[in-house]
Structures are given as C-alpha cells and as structure tokens.
C-alpha positions, 0 to 999 in steps of 0.5 A: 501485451509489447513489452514496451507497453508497459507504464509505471507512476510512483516509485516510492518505497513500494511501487519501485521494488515492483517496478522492477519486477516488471522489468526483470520479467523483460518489460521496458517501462515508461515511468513518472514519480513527482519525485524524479530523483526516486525514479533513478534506480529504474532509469538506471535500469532501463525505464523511460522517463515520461514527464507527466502521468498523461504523456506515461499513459499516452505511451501505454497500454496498460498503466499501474499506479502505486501513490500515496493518498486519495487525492494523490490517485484523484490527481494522477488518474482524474487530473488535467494532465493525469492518466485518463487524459492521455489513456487510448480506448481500450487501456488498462488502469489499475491503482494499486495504491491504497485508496479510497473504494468510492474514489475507486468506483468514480474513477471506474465510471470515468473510465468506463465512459472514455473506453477503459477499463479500471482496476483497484488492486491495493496490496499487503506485505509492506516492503519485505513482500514487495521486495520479494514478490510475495505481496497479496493482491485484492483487486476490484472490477471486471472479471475479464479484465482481473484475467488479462492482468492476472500474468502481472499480478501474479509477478509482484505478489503470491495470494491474488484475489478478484474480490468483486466489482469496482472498489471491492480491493479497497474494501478488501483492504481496508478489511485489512488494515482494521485487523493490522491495527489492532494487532499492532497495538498487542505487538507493542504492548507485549514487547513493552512488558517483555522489556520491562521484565528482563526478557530477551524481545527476540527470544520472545518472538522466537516462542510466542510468534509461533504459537496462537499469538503468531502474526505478520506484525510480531514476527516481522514488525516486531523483530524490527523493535527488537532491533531498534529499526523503526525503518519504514516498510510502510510509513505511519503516516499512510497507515492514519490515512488508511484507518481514516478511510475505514472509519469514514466508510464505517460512518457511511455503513453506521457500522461502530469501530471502537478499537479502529477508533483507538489505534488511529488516536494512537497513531495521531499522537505518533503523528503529533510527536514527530513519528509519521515518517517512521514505519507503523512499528514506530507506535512502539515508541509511543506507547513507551514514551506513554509508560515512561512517567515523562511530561 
C-alpha cells in the first residue's frame, strides 16, 4: 500500500496511541475524530486533517476505525457521510473498535455489496498495550484479506489471530471481556481484604500476581489501586457497554451468564455513582463505598 493511503477515524485514548504507530512505521495518515481537538497530537505530527469519515475514505485505501459504542461504528461506517459512502471498490475497512458481532456482519454484507472488503479487529490490552504495541488482535472476515493486513497489524499488537468469518473477532472478544469481568471483581474484592488487614497492596501483588491468582487485571490494574490511579486505560462506561453486548448475545444463543450478569450490576452502579469516566478499576471504589457502613 502508498503510504499516503492510509486512513484513521478515532483518536480517543486508544486509537490515537495507534495511530502513531502507523505514523512512525512512515505512514502519512488521513485522520477525522468528532473531537478535532483530540486529533492535534496526530496533526502535530503530520496526519491530514479530513472533515468527515466519507471524505478519509474517499482519500484511503485502506481505512481502520477505533469509536466508542455500536451506534458510533453504525454511523462512521453506514452513515450518509460515514466510510461506505466514500470508500472506492477494492478498499479496506477494518473496525477495531469493540462492537456488536451482528453490526460486524451487516457491515460486511454492505460492504461486500459495494466492492469492499471488511474487517472486524477488536483489540486487548488497554492503554498500556496500545501505547506500546503489544495489543492482541482478534480479527474476523476473509482469509485474504486478514493476510494483506497482517503487515499493520502486526505494528499495533504482539498475539494476532484470524478467528474466522465476519463478526468471529467480536466474538472473540466478547469471550474477552466475560473472563475480565469477572476476574476484576476478584481483584478488587482481594485488595479490599488486604487493606482491611494492614497489608501493604503492593507487597500483595508483588507475591500473589505471580502465583495461580496472577492475572493482567491484578498485576496492571491493580497496581493502579494501590496507587490510587483510578486513570482510564479503558473507561467504565465502554466496558457496561461490552458486557451488554455479551449478555444480548448470550440471550440470542439461550446461553445464561449469571456471573456476567453480576459484574455489569456492579458496573451500572459504578455508572449510577458518577464513576463512568473512570477506568474499569474504578469498581474498587465501589465495592468500598459497598463495605463502608455509609448510606
């Protein structure tokens, strides 16, 4: 591919540190954010500014998309002024943004329609691995064209996977993020017992994340309790969002979730206190607040 070829809508917290990998592998990026201002890094650096996600695709061969919410990737790619309607036959769209697998799979049949190929590339590893490249990529859709992106790919993450057809990396995903849930309410729930005993949190992890409790959550995300950073690497709000896809799907498959079920209530109230802005270690602070005797 040219490397002026290259476009990029969404550069939130994860999609700009991704971005600029691109850029530093030599690829001149077209850019669109809703948010202009949180494209000024990139444009700093060289990216083109493009006012619309029609007008980046109609200036790209291959597009990547990293948004917030089902209806967001709805109206960047499907939208009147949204990727499809400016993409060329013969173009690329891949959504890395964490959605919905049956949005995945009506895109990809729009898409096929109009000559281009789709892409649904969901990614793990929060902030930390976007930042530095580690991400793990579950992508879905067609075998060659997983090839021909694999060179980009493999520039933004470490452990890269074609899992199938359209929507299989959302599924993938979603996989995911029921194991996170879960394991997130074990790591706050043992931190919160360490502070109630006098313990020291990061002598804690320092002894129990590398023994059969160790886990990305504990070792990561619970480091960043004991700190008291409650900073999101991925914010509270988008993980009640991923869980209610899982649970929808799980409905659709007749398939019961109980402890999925749990963890979003968990998260609702995290939401309902004001919290959804925080990173998904802000549960901490509401299992506390739970065990504090206050009103």
């Amino acid at each position: 591919m040219q490397t002026e070829s290259i476009g990029w809508i969404g550069t939130g917290v994860m999609g700009q540190a991704m971005c600029r990998h691109l850029m530093d592998a030599g690829y001149r990026l077209k850019v669109y954010n809703r948010s202009r201002e949180k494209a000024e890094g990139l444009l700093a650096r060289g990216a083109l500014w493009h006012d619309s996600p029609s007008a980046v695709a109609a200036a790209s061969a291959i597009v990547f998309t990293m948004v917030g919410f089902p209806h967001d990737v709805a109206e960047v790619v499907m939208g009147a002024d949204g990727v499809l309607a400016g993409m060329k036959p013969g173009g690329i769209l891949v959504d890395m943004t964490t959605s919905s697998p049956a949005l995945a799979q009506k895109i990809f049949t729009e898409a096929v329609q109009r000559g281009i190929s789709v892409l649904d590339a969901p990614v793990s590893g929060g902030d930390v691995g976007a930042r530095e490249a580690t991400l793990s990529i579950m992508v879905g859709g067609r075998a060659d064209t997983f090839k021909t992106l694999l060179p980009f790919f493999q520039l933004l993450g470490k452990t890269i996977s074609h899992m199938g057809s359209a929507g299989a990396g959302q599924h993938t995903k979603m996989s995911n993020q029921i194991l996170i849930a879960g394991t997130m309410i074990g790591v706050v729930e043992s931190l919160l017992y360490a502070e109630r005993t006098g313990l020291n949190p990061g002598a804690l992890i320092d002894v129990i994340g590398k023994g059969a409790a160790g886990s990305w959550s504990i070792n990561n995300l619970g480091r960043r309790i004991a700190q008291n950073d409650f900073s999101p690497g991925f914010y509270i709000k988008h993980f009640v969002k991923d869980m209610g896809i899982a649970l929808e799907e799980a409905r659709r498959m007749n398939l019961s979730l109980p402890g999925l079920a749990l963890a979003q209530q968990f998260y609702i109230a995290a939401q309902a206190m004001g919290l959804e802005n925080l990173g998904t270690q802000g549960l901490y602070k509401v299992v506390k607040k739970l065990n504090s005797g206050e009103p």
